[in-house]
N, C-alpha and C positions, 0 to 999 in steps of 0.2 A: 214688548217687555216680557221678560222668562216668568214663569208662574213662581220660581222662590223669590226672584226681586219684589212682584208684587206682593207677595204674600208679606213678606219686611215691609212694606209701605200699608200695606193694610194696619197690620199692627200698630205701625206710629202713627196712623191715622186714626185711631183709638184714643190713645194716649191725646194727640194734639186734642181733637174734640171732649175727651173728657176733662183735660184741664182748664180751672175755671178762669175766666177771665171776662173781656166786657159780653159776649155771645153767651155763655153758661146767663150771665145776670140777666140780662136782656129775654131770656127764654124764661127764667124764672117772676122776673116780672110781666110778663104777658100773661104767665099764666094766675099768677097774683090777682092780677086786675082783671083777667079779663074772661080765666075757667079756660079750661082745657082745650073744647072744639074750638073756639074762636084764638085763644090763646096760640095756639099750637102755627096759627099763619107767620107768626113772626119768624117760628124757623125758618120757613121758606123764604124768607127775605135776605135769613142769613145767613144762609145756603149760598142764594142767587148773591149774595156779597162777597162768600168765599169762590165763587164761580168767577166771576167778576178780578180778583185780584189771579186766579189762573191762568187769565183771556192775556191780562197785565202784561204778566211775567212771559205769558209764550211769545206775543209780540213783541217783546226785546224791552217793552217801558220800563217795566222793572228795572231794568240796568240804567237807566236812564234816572228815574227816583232817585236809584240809591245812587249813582256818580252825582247826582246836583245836589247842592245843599239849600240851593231858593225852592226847587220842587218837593223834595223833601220837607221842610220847613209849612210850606205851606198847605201839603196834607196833613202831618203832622198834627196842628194847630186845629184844621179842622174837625178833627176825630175828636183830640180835645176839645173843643168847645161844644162840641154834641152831646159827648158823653158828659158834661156838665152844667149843662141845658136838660139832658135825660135826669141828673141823679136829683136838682132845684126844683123840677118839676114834679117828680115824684115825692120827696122831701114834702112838701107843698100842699099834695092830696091829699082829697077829702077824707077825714078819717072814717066814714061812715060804714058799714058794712060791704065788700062789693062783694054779690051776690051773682045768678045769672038772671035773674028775674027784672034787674036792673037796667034795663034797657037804654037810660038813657048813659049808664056808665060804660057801654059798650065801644067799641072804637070803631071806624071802617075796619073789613079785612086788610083792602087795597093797603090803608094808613099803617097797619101793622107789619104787612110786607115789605112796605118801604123803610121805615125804620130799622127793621131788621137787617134789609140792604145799606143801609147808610151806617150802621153799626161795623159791620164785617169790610165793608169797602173803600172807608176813609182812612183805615185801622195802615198805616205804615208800617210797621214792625208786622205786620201779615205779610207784607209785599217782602219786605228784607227773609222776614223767616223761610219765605216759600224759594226767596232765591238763592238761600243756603241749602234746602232742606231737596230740592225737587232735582237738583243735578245730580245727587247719587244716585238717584234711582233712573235715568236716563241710558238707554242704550246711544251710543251713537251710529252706531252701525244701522240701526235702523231707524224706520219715517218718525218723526220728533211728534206729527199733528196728533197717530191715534193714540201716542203714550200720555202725551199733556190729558187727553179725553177721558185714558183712564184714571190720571189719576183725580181728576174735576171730578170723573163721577166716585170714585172712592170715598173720599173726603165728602161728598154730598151726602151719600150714603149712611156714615158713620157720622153725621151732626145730623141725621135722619131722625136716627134712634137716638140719640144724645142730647141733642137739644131738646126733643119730644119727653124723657125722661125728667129732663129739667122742669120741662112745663106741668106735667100730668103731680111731681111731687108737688111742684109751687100751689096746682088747683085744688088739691088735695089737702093740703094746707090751709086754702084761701076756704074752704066749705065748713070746716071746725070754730074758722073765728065769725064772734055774733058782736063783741063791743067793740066801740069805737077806739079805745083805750089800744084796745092789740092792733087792730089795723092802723094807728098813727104810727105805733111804736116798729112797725112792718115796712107803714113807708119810708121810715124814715132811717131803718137798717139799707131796705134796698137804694133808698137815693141815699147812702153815704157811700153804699160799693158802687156804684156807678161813679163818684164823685173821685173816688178812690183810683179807680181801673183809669180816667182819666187825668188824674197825679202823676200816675204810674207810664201813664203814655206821653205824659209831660216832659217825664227824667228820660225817654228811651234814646240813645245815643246809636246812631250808625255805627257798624264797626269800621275799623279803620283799614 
């Protein structure tokens, strides 16, 4: 890959990680609940989800997804029902103060990395966007394996910083509120946009 192509991919790879969607919420909820150090695993989850959906697309599945409408369909569905499983759940909690002192409100890291993973991974309209978005920026002239590499690690990169920005305002956030009152009315912002992003993954139609 020539260093101006990449640098065009760097750039949208900004752009794609800064715009919000269920990864943006999901980083800001970790950090909500969970404060910064421990918060902050979730990005790696979905990371390793946006990694996961590049493995996808280099093996050819991606083309695959998107020419079937049963496999399609069926990721689909599951992205949604997580992300509104995530948004009922959150909805739900406790409205008590989450502090870090809270120990028993802490999650596993492992639990939060996976989540993270299952948020970015199940996400179909990642698999179609990446299989619109990642052929410009391919040479063909040259080896296909270490461009996929870069651009995996690009995009891991830039939701490195991005989604950690996410977290560090959301704990930031989460240290100012003391009554119960703000953190129901917190939960219950964040599980509507979770509830939301999976509405919104509800209507997402293949293109034709």
């Amino acid at each position: 890959m020539e260093l101006s192509t990449w640098l065009a991919f760097f750039a949208a790879s900004w752009a794609i990680s800064i715009s919000p969607g269920a990864g943006a919420i999901a980083a800001m909820s970790a950090g909500l609940n969970q404060g910064f150090a421990r918060g902050y695993f979730m990005s790696f989850g979905l990371i390793a989800g946006i990694l996961t959906q590049v493995l996808v697309v280099a093996l050819g599945l991606g083309a695959l997804i998107a020419a079937s409408s049963i496999a399609f369909t069926v990721i689909k569905w599951l992205g949604v029902a997580y992300l509104l499983w995530l948004g009922i759940r959150q909805w739900r909690a406790p409205a008590a103060p989450l502090v870090a002192e809270q120990a028993q409100a802490r999650l596993p890291r492992r639990t939060l990395v996976l989540r993270g993973w299952l948020v970015n991974a199940v996400n179909p309209k990642g698999t179609v966007f990446l299989l619109a978005v990642m052929p410009q920026f391919l040479d063909l002239s040259q080896a296909l394996g270490p461009q996929y590499v870069t651009i995996g690690a690009t995009l891991a990169f830039t939701d490195l910083v991005v989604m950690g920005a996410y977290t560090a305002l959301a704990s930031r956030v989460l240290s100012l509120l003391k009554k119960p009152a703000q953190m129901k009315l917190l939960n219950r912002v964040f599980g509507a946009l979770f509830v939301s992003v999976g509405v919104l993954l509800a209507t997402f139609k293949r293109a034709a």
